[in-house]
N, C-alpha and C positions, 0 to 999 in steps of 0.2 A: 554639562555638569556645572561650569561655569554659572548658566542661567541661572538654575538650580539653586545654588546658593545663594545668589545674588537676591531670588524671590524670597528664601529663607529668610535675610539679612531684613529685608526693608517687614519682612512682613510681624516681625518678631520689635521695630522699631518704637519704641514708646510715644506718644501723642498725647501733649500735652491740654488739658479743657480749660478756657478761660471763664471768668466767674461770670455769671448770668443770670437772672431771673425768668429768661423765657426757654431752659430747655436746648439752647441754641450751642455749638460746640464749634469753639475755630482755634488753632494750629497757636498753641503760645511759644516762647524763647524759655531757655533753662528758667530752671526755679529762682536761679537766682539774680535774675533782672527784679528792678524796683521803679520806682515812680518816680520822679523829675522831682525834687525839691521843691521847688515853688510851686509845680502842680498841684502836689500832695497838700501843700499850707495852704491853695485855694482851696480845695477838696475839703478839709478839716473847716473852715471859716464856712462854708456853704450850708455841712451839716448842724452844725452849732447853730447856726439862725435859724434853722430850718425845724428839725428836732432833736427831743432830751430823750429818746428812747434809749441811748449811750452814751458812756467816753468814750468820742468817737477816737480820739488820740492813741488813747492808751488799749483800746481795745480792739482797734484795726491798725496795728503799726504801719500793715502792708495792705492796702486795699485792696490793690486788684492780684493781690496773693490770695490762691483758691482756696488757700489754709488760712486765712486772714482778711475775707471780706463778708460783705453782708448780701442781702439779699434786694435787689434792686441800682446793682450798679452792675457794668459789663464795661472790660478794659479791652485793647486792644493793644500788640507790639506795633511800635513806633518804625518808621520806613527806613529815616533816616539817623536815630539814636538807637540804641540797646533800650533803653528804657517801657514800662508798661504803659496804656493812657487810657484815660478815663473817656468812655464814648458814649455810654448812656448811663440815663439818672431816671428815677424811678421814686417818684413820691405818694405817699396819702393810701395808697390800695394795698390792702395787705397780702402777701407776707412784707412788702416794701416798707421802707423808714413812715412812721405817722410823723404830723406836724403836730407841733405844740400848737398851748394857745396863742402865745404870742409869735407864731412864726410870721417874720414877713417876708415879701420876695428877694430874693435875692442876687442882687446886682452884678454879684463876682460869679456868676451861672455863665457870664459870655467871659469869660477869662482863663475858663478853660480851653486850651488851645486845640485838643483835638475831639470835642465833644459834639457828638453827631445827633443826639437824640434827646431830649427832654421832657419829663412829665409829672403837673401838680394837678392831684386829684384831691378835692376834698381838701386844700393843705392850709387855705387863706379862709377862715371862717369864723374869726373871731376880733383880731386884731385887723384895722383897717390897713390897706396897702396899695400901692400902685407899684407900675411895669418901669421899671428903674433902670439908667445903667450906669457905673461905675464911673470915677474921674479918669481913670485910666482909660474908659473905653471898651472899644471890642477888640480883644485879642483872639477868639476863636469864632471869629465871623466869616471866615474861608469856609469851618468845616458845619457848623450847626445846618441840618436839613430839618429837621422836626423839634417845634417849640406848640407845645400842649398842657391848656390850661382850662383846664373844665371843672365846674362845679366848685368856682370859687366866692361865695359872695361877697366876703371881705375886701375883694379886689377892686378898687377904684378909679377914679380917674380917667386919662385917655391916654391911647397906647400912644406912646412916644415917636415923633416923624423918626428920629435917630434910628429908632430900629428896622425900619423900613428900608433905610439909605445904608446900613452895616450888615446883612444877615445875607449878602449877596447868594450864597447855598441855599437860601430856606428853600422846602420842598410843599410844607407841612406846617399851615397856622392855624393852631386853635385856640380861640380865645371867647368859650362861649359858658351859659347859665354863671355869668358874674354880674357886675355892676360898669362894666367899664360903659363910660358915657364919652359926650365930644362927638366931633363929625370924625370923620373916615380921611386919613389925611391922602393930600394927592401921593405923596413920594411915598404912596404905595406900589406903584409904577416900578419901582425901582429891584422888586422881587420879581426880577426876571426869571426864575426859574420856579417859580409855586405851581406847584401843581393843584393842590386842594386849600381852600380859603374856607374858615369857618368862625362868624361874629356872632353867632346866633344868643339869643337871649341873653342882651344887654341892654342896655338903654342908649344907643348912638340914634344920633340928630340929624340933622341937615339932609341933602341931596345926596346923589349916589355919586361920586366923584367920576368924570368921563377918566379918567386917567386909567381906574381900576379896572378898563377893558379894554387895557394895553399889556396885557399878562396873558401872551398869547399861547401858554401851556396851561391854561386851568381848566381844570377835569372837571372840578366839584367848588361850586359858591353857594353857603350858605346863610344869609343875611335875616335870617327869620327873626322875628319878635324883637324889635325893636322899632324906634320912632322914624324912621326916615322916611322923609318926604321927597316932594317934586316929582317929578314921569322917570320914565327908564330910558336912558340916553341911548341913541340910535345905535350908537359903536360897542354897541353889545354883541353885534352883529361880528365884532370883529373874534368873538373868542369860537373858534373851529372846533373845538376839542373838546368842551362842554358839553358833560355826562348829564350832571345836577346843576338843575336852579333852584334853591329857595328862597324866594322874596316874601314869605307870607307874614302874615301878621305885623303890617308896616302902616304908614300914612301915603302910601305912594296912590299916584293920582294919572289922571290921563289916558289917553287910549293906548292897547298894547302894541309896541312898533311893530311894524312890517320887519324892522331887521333880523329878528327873535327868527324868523323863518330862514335862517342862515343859520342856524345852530345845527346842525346836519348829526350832529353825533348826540344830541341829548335824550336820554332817555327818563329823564324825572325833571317835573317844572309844577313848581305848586306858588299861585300868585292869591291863594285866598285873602280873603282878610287885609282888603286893601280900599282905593276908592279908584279903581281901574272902573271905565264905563266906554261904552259907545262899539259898533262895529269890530268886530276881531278882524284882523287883518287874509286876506286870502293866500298867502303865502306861511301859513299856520299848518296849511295843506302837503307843507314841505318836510316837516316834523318825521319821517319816514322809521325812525327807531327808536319814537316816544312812545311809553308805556305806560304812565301814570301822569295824569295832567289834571291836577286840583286848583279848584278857581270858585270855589264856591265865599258866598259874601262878598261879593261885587255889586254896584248901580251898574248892572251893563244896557239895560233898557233896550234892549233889539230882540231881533225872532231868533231863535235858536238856529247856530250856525251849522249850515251843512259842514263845512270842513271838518267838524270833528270826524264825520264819518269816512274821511279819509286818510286816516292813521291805521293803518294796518294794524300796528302791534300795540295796541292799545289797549290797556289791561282794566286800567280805573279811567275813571270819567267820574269828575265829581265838579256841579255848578249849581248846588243848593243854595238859594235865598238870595238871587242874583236880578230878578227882575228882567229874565227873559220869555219870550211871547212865540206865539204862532202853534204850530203842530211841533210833533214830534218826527224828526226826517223819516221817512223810511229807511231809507240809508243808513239807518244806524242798524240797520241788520246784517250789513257785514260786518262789525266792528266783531268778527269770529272769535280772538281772543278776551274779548270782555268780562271780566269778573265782577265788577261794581260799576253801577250806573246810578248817580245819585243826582235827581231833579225836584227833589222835592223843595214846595214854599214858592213857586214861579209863578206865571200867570200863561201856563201851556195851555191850550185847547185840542180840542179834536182826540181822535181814537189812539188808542196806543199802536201803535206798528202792528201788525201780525206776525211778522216776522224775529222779533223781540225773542218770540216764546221758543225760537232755531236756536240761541245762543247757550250750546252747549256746556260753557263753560261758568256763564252768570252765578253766582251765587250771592249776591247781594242788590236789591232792586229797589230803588227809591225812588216814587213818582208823587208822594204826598201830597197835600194843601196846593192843588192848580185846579184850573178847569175841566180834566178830561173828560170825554162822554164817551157812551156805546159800550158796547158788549168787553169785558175783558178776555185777551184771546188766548190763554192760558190754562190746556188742561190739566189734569188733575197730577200729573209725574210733573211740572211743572210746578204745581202748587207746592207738592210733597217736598219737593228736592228746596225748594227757599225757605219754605218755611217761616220764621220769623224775621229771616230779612227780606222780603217781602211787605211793602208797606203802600197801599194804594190809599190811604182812608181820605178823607176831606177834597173828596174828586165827585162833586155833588152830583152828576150823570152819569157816571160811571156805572157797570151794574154786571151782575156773572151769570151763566146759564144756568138754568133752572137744575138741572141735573149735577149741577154741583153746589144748591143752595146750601148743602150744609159747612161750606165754607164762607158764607156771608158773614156771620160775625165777626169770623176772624180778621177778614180781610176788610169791614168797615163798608161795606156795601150793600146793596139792595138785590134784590133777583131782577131778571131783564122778563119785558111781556113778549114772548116768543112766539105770540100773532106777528110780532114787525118781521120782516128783511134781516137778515144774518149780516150782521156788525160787517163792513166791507164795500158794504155795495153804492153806487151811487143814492136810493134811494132808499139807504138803511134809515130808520127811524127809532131805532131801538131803546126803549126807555125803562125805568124804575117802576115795577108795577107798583100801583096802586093798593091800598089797602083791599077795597072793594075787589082787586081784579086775579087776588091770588086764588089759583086752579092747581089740582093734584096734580101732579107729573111725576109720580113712581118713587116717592119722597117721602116718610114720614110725618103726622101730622103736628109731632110736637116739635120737628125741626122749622115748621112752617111757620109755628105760634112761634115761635124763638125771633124768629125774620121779620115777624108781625110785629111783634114788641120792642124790636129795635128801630123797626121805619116811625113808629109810635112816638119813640122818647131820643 
């Protein structure tokens, strides 16, 4: 009986919801805790710079009162006070606070002492600004894990070394689609516990600081589009835990290191759009739970590398306009889970694999503008199933079986003269008939004239 009630008592117990914007519900103090005084006047000074959608004073006396706040802030009871605290802020995405036009960043954002999470979307886009911090400093540099800043382009300048050497917590940097220029400071180093780094579309300079891969928890680096130059330093090798690389869209130069083949956990590495050139290292072969690996718009000038075809789980494969040579491995026919295979713009020779046409899972195929020749070894559930991602054209020897000329068009080809040896053989000769040498083969005659007038013009 005892039990009994005791289940009654707790189960009948009210539970308090703290204000939130994401849905999210955790355990508050009576109704009548309130906010730290000087918190609250940080709190009040932050939204006033930020945005006029309110009096934020008069109209939220109690923030993170559920009967008294708005939508985009979430408080949390305090460990060691009675008091409520501000743990995440929520800007620019609606139903959250919009930014005026003159909002600039603002500095008193680290002054809050127990604020875990921050986010300016869209907030900086009219008035110029930079990544500031207060005279006072950082007073909530214990507890900040995530500071996110996307899709600002008013945002100028270069982030401040100070933040780097105060935000000992960060978990969580994004600082990308703005303007922020400047090199990459070393006493990035000093965010020992980052997990995910993101600089992408900026405009940042210089080399890639070796310091930056001394942050030996980073899951995810994404340094795309932007100007930085020089090679990619050896001790890249040192980050174990690396999911995501993006380097793309950079001025980086040099051959890709051997260390890169130490990243055992990465599963996305896209190094496009760079001036990477020479021999791929054979320890790329290591790569065991890479999945998509983009590298197209390179001078790499060598014969295409077998290693690729020892990535097991390797979903994309993309090396378009790279100025690679030779055949095509066969070995790429076990690349089983392959969905996209992008070579087009090379300078490949020889037959396409026959094995290519095994890959159950392809659906997108790109062998464009190289030299291949012989028979294409691809029938017709094949053909059907790519459809128009399927692109052979400007493969001047290339050519399809007669029995399925009526996909020449499509596919930018000639019919093969099926007097020769079947595509495969040592002394396959297989070529483009001739205007003179087209023969019926169970075909109609105006799909024929079709084939005729495209070898023509």
């Amino acid at each position: 009986m005892l039990i009994f009630l005791l289940f009654i008592f707790l189960s009948c117990t009210p539970h308090h919801i703290s204000t939130t914007n994401h849905n999210q519900t955790h355990l508050q103090p009576p109704m009548l805790a309130t906010m730290d005084p000087s918190e609250l006047q940080t709190l009040y000074n932050i939204m006033e710079t930020l945005s006029s959608d309110r009096k934020w004073r008069t109209t939220y006396p109690n923030p993170c009162k559920p009967s008294s706040s708005w939508a985009g802030i979430e408080c949390k009871p305090g460990v060691a006070d009675s008091h409520l605290h501000v743990t995440r802020l929520d800007f620019g995405t609606p139903p959250n606070p919009n930014c005026k036009n003159t909002a600039t960043f603002p500095s008193q954002i680290f002054q809050l002492p127990y604020l875990q999470s921050v986010f300016f979307f869209q907030c900086f886009t009219k008035t110029k600004t930079t990544i500031s911090v207060s005279k006072t400093g950082f007073v909530g540099s214990t507890s900040l894990q995530q500071l996110s800043l996307r899709s600002n382009p008013s945002l100028v300048g270069s982030i401040p070394a100070e933040l780097f050497s105060s935000l000992s917590s960060l978990q969580i940097l994004t600082v990308s689609q703005c303007r922020i220029s400047g090199t990459i400071s070393p006493e990035i180093a000093k965010l020992k516990s980052l997990v995910h780094l993101d600089l992408s579309y900026n405009q940042l300079n210089g080399a890639i600081p070796v310091e930056l891969f001394e942050l030996r928890e980073l899951v995810g680096l994404d340094l795309s589009y932007n100007s930085l130059t020089g090679s990619v330093p050896n001790t890249i090798g040192q980050l174990g835990m690396l999911q995501k690389l993006d380097l793309s869209s950079n001025k980086l130069t040099g051959g890709v290191t051997k260390s890169i083949g130490k990243l055992s956990s990465l599963v996305f590495m896209a190094l496009s759009n760079n001036g990477f050139h020479g021999k791929l290292p054979v320890e790329l072969a290591n790569l065991k739970e890479l999945e998509y690996l983009i590298m197209d718009n390179n001078p790499m000038s060598v014969e295409l590398p077998i290693e690729f075809s020892q990535l097991p789980k390797l979903q994309e494969l993309r090396l378009a306009n790279s100025d690679y040579s030779g055949e095509i491995p066969a070995s790429f026919s076990r690349l089983s889970n392959l969905t996209t295979l992008s070579l087009q713009n090379n300078r490949l020779t020889g037959n396409i694999p026959m094995g290519i046409a095994n890959l159950s899972h392809i659906y997108h195929l790109n062998l464009s503008k190289n030299s291949l020749s012989g028979e294409i070894p691809f029938d017709s559930g094949f053909l059907k199933r790519l459809g128009k991602n399927l692109d052979l054209s400007e493969n001047g020897e290339l050519c399809l079986n007669p029995l399925q000329a009526h996909e020449c068009a499509k596919l930018g080809v000639d019919v093969c003269n099926r007097s020769n040896t079947r595509v495969g053989s040592m002394s396959s000769m297989v070529k483009p008939l001739k205007t003179s040498q087209v023969m019926v083969v169970g075909i109609s005659r105006v799909t024929l004239f079709l084939c005729f007038l495209l070898s023509v013009y």
